[in-house]
PANU-660799 format. One line per field, with one value per residue (C-alpha): residue number from 1; residue in one letter; x, y, z. Coordinates in steps of 0.5 Angstrom, whole numbers. Layout:
N
seq <- (NUM,...)
type <- (A,...)
xx <- (X,...)
yy <- (Y,...)
zz <- (Z,...)
# end
This chain:
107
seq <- (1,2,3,4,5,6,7,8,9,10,11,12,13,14,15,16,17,18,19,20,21,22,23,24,25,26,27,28,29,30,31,32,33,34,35,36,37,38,39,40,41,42,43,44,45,46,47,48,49,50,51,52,53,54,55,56,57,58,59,60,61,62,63,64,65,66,67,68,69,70,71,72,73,74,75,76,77,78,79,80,81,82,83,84,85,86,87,88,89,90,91,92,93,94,95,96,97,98,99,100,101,102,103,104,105,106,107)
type <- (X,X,X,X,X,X,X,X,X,X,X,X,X,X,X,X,X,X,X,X,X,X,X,X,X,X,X,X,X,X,X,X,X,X,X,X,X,X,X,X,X,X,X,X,X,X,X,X,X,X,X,X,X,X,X,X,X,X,X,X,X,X,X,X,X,X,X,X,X,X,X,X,X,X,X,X,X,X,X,X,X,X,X,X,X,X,X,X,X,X,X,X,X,X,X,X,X,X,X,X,X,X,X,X,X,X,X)
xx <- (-31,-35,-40,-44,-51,-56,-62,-67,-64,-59,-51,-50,-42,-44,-38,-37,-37,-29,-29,-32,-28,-21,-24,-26,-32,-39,-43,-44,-51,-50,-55,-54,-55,-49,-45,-41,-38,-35,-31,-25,-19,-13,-8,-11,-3,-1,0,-2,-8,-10,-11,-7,-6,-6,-10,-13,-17,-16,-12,-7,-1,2,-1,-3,-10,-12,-19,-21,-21,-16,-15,-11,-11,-18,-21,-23,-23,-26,-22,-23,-18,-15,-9,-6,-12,-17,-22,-29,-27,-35,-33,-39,-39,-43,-42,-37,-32,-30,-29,-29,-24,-27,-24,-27,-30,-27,-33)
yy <- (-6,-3,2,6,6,12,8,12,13,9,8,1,-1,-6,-12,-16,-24,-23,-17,-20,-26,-21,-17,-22,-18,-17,-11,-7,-2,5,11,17,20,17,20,26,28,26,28,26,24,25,21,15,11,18,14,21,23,17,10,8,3,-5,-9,-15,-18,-17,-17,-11,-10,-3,1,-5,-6,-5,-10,-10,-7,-2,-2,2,5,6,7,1,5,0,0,-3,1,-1,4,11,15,18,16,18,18,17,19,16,17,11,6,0,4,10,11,8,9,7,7,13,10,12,13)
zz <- (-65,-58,-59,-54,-55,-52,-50,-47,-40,-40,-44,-46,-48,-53,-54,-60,-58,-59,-56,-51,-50,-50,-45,-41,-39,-43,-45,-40,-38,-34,-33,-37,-30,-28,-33,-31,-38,-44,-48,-54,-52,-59,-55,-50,-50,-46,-39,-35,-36,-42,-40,-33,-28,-29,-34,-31,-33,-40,-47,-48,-53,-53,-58,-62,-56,-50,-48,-42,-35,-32,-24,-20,-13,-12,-19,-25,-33,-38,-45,-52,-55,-62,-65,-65,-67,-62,-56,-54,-46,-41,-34,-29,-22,-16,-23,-23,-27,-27,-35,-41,-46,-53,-59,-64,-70,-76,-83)
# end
């Protein structure tokens, strides 16, 4: 499952090498000064204020999974979503993506 990591000045969204191969994408570094906020998303299937836009390239089965980017008008999210349950959601800004939406990990 995908982890962001704070390392020093930085946040790395870490992927598994399948994860990597259903993203189509590799883990990713940005700077904690890019961050906007974060915060925790309870429903991110909500298509008006969760994950929206066309998933490409990626892999992506309604509330089952969504791995990968998100692109719409203006603007690309980075999701690695599994299931119903909540999502910590990290909005950047001058990054190459928007957001990224990732599933919260249960303990």
């Amino acid at each position: 499952m995908a982890q962001v990591i704070e390392e020093g000045s930085e946040l790395k969204l870490i992927l598994s090498p399948l994860e990597r191969l259903g993203a189509l994408h590799g883990s990713m570094t940005f700077p904690k000064s890019a961050l906007i906020r974060s915060y925790v998303m309870d429903t991110p299937w909500n298509r008006k204020v969760g994950m929206i836009g066309v998933r490409a390239p990626g892999t992506g089965c309604p509330w089952l999974i969504m791995l990968g980017t998100l692109r719409g008008r203006g603007f690309k999210d980075f999701a690695a979503v599994y299931g119903k349950g909540p999502a910590n959601v990290y909005e950047f800004e001058g990054q190459e993506f928007r957001r990224w939406i990732v599933t919260v990990r249960e303990l």
